[in-house]
Short mmCIF file of the C-alpha atoms (twelve columns), coordinates in Angstrom:
data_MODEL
# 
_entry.id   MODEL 
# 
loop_
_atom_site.group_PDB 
_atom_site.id 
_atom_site.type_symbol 
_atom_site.label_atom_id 
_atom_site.label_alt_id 
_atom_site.label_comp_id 
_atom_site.label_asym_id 
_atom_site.label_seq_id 
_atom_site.Cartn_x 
_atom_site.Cartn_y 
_atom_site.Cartn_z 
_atom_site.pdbx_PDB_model_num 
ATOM 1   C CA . UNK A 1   273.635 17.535  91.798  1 
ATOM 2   C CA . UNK A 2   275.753 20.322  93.124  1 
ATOM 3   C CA . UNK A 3   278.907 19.457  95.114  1 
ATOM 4   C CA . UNK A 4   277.522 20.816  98.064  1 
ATOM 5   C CA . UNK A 5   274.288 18.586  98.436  1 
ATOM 6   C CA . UNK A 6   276.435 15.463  97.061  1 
ATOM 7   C CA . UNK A 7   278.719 16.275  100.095 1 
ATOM 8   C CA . UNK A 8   275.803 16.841  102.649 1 
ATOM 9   C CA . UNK A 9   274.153 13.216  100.998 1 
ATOM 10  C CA . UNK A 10  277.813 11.613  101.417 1 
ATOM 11  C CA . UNK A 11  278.708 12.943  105.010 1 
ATOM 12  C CA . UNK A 12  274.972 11.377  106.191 1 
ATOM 13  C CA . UNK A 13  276.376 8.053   104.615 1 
ATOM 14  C CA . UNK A 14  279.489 8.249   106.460 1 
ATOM 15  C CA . UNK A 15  277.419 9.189   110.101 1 
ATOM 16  C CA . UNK A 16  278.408 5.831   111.482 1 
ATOM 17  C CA . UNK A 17  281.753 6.697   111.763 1 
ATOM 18  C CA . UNK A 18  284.007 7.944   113.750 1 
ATOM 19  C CA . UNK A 19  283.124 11.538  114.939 1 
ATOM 20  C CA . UNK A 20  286.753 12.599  114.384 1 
ATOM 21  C CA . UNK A 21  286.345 10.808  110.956 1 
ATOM 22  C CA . UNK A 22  283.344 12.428  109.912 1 
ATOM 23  C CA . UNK A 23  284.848 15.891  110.951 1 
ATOM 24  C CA . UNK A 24  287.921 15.079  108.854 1 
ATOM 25  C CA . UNK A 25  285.562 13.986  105.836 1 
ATOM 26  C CA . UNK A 26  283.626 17.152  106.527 1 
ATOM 27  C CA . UNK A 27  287.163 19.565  106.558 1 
ATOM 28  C CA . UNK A 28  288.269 17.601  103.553 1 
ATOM 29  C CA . UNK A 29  285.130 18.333  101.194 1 
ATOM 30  C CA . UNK A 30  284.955 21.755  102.536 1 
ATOM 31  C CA . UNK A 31  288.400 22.480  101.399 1 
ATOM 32  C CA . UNK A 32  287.540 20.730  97.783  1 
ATOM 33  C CA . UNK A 33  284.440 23.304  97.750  1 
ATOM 34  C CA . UNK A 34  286.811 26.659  98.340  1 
ATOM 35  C CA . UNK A 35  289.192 25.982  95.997  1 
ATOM 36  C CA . UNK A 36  286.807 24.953  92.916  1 
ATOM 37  C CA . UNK A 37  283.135 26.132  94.040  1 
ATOM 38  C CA . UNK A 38  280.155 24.659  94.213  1 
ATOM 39  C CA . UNK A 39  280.223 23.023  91.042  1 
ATOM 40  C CA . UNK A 40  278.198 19.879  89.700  1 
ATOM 41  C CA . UNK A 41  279.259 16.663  90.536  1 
ATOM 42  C CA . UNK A 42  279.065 15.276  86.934  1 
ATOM 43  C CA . UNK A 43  281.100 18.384  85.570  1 
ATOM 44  C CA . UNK A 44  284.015 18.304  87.790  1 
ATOM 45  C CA . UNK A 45  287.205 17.233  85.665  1 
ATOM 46  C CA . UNK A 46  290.753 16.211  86.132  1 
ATOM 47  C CA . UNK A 47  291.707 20.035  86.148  1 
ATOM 48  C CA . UNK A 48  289.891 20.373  88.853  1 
ATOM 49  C CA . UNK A 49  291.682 17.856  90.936  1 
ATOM 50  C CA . UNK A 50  295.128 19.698  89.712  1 
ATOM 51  C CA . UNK A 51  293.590 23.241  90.957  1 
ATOM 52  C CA . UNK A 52  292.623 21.668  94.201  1 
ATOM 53  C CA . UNK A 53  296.118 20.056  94.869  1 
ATOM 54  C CA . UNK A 54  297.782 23.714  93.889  1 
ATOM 55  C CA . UNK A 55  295.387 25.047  96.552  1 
ATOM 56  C CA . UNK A 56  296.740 22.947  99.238  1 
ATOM 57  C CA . UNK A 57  300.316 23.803  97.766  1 
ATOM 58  C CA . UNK A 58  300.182 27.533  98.493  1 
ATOM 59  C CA . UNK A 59  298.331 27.091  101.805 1 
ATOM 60  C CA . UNK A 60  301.167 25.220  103.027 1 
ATOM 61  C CA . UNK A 61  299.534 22.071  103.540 1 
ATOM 62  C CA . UNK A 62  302.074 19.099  104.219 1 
ATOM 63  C CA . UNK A 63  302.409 16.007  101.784 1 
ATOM 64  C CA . UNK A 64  301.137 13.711  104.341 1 
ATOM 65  C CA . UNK A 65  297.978 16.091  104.586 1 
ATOM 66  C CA . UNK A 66  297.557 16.482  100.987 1 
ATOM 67  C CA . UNK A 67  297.407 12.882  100.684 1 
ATOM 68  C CA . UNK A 68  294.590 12.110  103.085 1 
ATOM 69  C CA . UNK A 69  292.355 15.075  101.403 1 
ATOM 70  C CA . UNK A 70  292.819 13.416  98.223  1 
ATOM 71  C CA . UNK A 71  291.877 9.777   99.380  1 
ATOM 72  C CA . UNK A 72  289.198 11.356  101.554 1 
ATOM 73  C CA . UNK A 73  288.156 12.783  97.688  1 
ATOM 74  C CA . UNK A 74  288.551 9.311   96.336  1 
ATOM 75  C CA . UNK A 75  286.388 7.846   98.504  1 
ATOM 76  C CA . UNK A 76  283.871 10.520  97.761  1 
ATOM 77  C CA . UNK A 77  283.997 9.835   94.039  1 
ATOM 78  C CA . UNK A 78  284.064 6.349   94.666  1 
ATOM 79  C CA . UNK A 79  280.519 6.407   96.316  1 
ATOM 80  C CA . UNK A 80  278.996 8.273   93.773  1 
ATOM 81  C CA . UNK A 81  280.018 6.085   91.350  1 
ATOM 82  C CA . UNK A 82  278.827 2.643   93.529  1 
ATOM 83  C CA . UNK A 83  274.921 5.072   93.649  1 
ATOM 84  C CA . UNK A 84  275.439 5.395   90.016  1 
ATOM 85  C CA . UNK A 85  275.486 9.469   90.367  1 
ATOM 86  C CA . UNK A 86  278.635 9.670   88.433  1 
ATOM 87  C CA . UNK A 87  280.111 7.117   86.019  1 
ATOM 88  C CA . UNK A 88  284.346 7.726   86.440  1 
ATOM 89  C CA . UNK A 89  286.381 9.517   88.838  1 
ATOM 90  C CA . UNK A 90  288.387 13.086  88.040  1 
ATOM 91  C CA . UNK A 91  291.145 11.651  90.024  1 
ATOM 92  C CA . UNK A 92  293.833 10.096  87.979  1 
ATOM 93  C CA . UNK A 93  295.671 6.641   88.951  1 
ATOM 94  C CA . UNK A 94  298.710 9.148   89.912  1 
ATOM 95  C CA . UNK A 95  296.717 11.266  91.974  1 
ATOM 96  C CA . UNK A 96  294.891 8.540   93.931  1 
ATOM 97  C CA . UNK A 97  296.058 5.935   96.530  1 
ATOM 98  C CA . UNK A 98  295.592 2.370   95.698  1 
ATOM 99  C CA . UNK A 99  292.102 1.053   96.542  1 
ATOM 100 C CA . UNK A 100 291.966 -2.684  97.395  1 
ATOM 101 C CA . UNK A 101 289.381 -4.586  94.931  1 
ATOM 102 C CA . UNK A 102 286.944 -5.140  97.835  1 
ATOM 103 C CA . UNK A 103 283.596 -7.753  96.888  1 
ATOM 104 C CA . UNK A 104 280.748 -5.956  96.688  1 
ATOM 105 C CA . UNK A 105 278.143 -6.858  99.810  1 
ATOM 106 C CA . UNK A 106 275.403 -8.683  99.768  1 
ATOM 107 C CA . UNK A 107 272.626 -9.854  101.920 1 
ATOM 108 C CA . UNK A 108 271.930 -12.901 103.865 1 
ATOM 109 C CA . UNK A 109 268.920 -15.138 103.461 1 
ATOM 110 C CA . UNK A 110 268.122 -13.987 107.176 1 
ATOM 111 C CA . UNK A 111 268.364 -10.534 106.061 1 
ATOM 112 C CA . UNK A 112 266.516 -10.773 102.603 1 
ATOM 113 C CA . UNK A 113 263.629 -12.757 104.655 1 
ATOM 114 C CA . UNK A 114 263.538 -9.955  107.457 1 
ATOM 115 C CA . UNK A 115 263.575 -7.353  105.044 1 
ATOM 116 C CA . UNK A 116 260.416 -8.426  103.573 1 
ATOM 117 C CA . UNK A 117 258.881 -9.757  106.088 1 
ATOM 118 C CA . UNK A 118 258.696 -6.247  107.843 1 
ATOM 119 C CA . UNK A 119 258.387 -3.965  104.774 1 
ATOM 120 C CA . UNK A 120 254.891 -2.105  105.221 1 
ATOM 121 C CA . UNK A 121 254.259 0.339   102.583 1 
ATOM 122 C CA . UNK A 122 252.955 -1.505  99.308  1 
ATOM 123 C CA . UNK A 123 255.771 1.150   97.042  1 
ATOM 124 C CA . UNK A 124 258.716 -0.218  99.203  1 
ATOM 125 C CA . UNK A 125 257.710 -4.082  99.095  1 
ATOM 126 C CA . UNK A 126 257.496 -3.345  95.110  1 
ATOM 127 C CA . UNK A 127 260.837 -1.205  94.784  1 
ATOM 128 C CA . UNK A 128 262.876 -4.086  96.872  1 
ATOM 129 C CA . UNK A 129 261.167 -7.227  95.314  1 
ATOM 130 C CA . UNK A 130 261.906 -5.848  91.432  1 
ATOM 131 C CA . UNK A 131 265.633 -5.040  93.013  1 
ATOM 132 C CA . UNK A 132 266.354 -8.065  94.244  1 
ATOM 133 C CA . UNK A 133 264.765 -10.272 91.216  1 
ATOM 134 C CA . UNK A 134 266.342 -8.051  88.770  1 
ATOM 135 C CA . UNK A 135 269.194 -6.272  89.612  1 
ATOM 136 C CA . UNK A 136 267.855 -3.153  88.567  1 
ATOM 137 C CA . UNK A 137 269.960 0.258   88.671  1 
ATOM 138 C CA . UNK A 138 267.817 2.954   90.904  1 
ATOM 139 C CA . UNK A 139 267.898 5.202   88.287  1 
ATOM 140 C CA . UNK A 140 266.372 2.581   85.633  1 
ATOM 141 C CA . UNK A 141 263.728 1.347   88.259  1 
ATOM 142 C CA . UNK A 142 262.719 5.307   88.477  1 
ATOM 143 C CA . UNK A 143 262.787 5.968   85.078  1 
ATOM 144 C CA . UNK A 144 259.815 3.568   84.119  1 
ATOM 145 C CA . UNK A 145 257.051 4.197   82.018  1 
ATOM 146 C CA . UNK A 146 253.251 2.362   82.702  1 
ATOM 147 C CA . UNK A 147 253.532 2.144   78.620  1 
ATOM 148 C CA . UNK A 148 256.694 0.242   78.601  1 
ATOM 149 C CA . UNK A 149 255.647 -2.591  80.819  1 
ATOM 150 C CA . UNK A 150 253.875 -5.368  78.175  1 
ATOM 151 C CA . UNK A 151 252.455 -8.470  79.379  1 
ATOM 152 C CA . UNK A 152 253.327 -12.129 77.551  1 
ATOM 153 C CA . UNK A 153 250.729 -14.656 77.550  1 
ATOM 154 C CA . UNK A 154 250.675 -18.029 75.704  1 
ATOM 155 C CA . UNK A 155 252.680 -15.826 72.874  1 
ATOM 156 C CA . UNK A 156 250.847 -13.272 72.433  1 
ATOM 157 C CA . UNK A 157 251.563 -9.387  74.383  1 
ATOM 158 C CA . UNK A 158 248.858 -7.174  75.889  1 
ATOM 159 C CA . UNK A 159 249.460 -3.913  77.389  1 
ATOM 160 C CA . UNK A 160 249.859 -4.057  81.730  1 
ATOM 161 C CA . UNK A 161 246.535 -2.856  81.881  1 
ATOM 162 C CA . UNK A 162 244.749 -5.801  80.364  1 
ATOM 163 C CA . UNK A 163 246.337 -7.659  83.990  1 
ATOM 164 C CA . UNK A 164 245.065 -5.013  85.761  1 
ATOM 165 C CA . UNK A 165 241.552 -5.795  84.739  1 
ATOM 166 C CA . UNK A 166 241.505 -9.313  84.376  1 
ATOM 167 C CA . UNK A 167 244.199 -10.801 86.120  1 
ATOM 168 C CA . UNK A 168 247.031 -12.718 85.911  1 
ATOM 169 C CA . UNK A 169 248.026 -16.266 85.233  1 
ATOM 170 C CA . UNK A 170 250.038 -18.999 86.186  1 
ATOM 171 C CA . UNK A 171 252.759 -18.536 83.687  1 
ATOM 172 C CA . UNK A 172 252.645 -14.828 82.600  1 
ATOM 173 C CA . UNK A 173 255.527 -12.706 82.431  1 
ATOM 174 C CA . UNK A 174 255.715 -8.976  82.570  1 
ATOM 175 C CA . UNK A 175 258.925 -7.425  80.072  1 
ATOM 176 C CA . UNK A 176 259.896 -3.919  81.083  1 
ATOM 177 C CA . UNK A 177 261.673 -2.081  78.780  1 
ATOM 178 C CA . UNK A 178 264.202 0.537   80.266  1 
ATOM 179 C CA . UNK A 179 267.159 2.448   79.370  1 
ATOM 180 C CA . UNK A 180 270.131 1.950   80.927  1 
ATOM 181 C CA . UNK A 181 274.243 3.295   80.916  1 
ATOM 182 C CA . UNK A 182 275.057 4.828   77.495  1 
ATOM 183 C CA . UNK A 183 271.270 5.177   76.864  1 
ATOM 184 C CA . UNK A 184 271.000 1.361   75.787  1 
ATOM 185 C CA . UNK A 185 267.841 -0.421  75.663  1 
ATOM 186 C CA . UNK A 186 266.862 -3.875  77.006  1 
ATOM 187 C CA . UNK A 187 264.353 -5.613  78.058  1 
ATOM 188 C CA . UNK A 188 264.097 -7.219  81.918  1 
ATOM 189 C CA . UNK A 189 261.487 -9.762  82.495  1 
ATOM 190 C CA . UNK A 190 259.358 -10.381 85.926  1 
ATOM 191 C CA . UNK A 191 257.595 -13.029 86.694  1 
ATOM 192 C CA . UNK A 192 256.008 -14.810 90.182  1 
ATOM 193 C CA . UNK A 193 255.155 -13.105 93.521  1 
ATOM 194 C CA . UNK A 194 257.207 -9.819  92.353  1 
ATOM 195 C CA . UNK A 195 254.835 -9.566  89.084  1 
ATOM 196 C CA . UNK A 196 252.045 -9.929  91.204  1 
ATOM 197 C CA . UNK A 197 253.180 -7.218  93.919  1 
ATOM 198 C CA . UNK A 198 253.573 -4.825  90.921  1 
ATOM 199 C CA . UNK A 199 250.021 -5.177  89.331  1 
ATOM 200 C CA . UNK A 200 248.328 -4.693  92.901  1 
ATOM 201 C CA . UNK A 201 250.703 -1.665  93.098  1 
ATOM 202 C CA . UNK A 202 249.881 -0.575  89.590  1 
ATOM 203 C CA . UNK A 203 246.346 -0.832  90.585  1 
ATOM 204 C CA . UNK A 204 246.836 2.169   93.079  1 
ATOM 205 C CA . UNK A 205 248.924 4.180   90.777  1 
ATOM 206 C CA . UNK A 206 247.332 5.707   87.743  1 
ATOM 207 C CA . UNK A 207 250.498 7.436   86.848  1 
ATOM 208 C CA . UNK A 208 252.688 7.157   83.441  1 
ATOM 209 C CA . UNK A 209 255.921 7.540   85.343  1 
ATOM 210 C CA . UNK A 210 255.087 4.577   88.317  1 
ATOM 211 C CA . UNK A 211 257.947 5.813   90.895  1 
ATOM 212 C CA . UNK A 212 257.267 9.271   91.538  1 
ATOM 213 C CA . UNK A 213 260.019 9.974   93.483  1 
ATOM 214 C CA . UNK A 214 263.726 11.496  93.759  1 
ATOM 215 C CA . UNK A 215 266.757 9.149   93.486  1 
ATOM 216 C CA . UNK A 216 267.583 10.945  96.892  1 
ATOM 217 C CA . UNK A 217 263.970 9.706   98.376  1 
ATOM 218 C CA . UNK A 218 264.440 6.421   97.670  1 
ATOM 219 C CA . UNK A 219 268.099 6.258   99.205  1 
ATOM 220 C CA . UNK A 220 266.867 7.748   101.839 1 
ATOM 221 C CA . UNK A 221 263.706 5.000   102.465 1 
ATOM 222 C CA . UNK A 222 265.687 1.836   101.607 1 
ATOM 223 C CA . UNK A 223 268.754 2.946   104.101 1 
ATOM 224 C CA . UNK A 224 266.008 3.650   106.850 1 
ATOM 225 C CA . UNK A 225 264.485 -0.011  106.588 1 
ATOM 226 C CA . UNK A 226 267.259 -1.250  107.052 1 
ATOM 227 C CA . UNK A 227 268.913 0.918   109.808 1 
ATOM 228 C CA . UNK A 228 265.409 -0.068  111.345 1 
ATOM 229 C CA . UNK A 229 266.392 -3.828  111.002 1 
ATOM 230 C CA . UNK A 230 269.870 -3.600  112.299 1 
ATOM 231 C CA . UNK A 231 270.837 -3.841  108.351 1 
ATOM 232 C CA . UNK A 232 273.558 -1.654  106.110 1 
ATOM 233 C CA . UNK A 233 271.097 -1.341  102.981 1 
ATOM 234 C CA . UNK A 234 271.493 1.021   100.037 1 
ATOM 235 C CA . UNK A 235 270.010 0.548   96.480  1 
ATOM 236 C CA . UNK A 236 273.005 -0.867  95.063  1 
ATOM 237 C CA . UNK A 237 273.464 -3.322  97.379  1 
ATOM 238 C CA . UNK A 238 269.759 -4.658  96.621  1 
ATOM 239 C CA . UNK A 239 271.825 -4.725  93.045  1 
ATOM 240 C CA . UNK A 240 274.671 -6.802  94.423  1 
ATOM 241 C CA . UNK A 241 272.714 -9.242  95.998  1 
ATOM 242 C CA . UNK A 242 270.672 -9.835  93.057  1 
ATOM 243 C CA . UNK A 243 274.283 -10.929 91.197  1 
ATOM 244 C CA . UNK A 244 275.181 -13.289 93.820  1 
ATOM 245 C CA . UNK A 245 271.704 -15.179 94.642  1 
ATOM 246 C CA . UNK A 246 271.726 -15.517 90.790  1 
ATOM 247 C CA . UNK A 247 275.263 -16.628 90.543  1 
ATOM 248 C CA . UNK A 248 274.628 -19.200 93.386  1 
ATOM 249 C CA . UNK A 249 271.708 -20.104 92.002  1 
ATOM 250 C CA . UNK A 250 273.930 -21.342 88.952  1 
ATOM 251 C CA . UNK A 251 272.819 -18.853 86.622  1 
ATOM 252 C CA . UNK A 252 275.853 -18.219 83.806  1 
ATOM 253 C CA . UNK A 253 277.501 -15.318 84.412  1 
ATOM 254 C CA . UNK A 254 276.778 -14.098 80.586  1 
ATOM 255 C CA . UNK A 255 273.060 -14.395 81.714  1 
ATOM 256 C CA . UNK A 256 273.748 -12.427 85.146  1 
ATOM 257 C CA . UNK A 257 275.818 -9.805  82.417  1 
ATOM 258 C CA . UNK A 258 272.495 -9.263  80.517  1 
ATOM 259 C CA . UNK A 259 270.336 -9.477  83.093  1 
ATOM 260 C CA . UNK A 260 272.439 -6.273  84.974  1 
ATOM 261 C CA . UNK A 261 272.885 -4.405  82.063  1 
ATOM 262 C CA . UNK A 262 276.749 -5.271  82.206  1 
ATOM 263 C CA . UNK A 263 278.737 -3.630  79.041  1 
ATOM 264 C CA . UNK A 264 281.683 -5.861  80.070  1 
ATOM 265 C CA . UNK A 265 281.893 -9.239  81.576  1 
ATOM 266 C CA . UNK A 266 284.757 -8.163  84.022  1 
ATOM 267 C CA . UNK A 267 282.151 -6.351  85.491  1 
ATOM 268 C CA . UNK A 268 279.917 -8.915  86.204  1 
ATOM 269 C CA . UNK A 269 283.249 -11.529 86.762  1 
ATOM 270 C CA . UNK A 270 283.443 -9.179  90.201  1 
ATOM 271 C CA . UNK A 271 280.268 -11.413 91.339  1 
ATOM 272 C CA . UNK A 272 282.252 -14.588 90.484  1 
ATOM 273 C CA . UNK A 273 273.773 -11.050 73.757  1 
ATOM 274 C CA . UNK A 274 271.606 -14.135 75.579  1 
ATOM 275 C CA . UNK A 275 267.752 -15.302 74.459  1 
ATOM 276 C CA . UNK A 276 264.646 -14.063 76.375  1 
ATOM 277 C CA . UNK A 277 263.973 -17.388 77.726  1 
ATOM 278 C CA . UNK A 278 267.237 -17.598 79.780  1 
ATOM 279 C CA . UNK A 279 266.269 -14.169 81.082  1 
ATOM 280 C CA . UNK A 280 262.780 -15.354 82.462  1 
ATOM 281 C CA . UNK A 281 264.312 -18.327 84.224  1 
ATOM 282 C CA . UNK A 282 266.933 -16.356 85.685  1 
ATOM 283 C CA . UNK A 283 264.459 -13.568 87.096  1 
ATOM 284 C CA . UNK A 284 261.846 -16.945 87.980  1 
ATOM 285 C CA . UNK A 285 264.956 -18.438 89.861  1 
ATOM 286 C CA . UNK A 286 265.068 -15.008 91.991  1 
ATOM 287 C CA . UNK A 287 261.797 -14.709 92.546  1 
ATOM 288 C CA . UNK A 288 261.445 -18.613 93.912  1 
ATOM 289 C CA . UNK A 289 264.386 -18.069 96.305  1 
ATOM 290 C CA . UNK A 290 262.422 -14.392 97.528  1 
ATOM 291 C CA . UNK A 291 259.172 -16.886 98.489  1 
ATOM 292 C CA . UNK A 292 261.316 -19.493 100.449 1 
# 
């Protein structure tokens, strides 16, 4: 994405605010944009942090000032990092102002149970129910493939389509294999009422790719449930209260780890290589506590 849509994307985020915030944010980025162009996000680099400071320099921008620009750029980076747009910052521990290790949000069981309860389109209901039982990243959920969801029954696999056309049963589960961070493979199991919301979805949509739509579009429809609900809701917090319903549920961290896609347990340790089995009963687990 180029700077200039990330920063149009990021200053819609921030519209809660402040006015006088948002204009600051908006002056900020603007300034960021002049002095290095409109690059992409994912390409900018630590030099380009060091141009934009020199840029302030010569304009004869105070200390004080240069500061806040720079923490108003942290916080930018930050966010694109929490959407999973970026994976690291350009700004270096001695450029940026210490960020308190906050816990991530979550939902309430009121809000998870209003949230579905007033969901109408049948792509939504799907998208949030394989979130929340799954912890899913939105790019990984958008990246699936009709061909890599196989059914297990009674050991033995069948393709999604043989569910499709004859239905399911009482104890199938549904593996989806995706791709994650660092282009790593694994497998994340559904089972219950959210493997039965995807077939009748799958039953509507005869397409290989099953999410045909932007990252940006699906931001966009999962923040506008919830701001119709009274709710803060983004993707990734969908992904943060999957961690802590399983956590709560007393699901081992190491499974939680696996379950997220975690390459480090300090990762996951913020929310407080395992066997297929303890996946299933994690993602059952999630998918009980959705029905309650």
């Amino acid at each position: 994405m180029k700077l200039s849509e990330c920063i149009d994307f990021y200053i819609s985020y921030i519209a809660d605010k402040s006015p006088h915030t948002v204009k600051n944010y908006k002056s900020d980025l603007k300034h960021f944009i002049q002095a290095i162009g409109d690059k992409d996000i994912e390409n900018i680099t630590k030099a380009d942090i060091a141009k934009f400071r020199m840029y302030l320099q010569m304009n004869k921008k105070k200390s004080s000032t240069i500061a806040r620009k720079l923490a108003s750029l942290n916080s930018f980076f930050q966010y694109f990092i929490d959407i999973e747009i970026i994976n690291a910052s350009p700004i270096t521990k001695s450029h940026r102002p210490k960020v308190s290790q906050k816990i991530p949000a979550s939902l309430s069981d009121e809000e998870i149970k209003k949230i579905l309860d007033n969901i109408q389109s049948l792509q939504d209901k799907v998208i949030i129910s394989m979130m929340l039982t799954t912890g899913i990243r939105s790019s990984e959920l958008l990246n699936i493939k009709r061909k890599n969801i196989i059914l297990y029954r009674e050991n033995q696999t069948y393709s999604i389509d043989y569910a499709i056309n004859n239905g399911l049963k009482e104890n199938d589960v549904a593996f989806i294999k995706i791709k994650g961070k660092g282009d790593k493979e694994r497998d994340i199991p559904i089972s219950g009422k959210t493997l039965e919301i995807l077939i009748e979805y799958l039953k509507e949509i005869p397409f290989e790719d099953i999410f045909p739509i932007s990252y940006y579009s699906l931001w966009r429809r999962i923040k506008n449930i919830g701001k119709s609900l009274g709710i803060e809701l983004h993707p990734h917090k969908l992904r943060h209260t999957a961690a802590t319903m399983a956590l709560k549920s007393g699901t081992e961290l190491r499974i939680i780890q696996e379950l997220l896609g975690h390459a480090s347990p300090t990762t996951t340790a913020r929310y407080a290589k395992v066997g297929q089995k303890a996946l299933i009963e994690a993602t059952k687990i999630l998918s009980n506590l959705l029905e309650k």
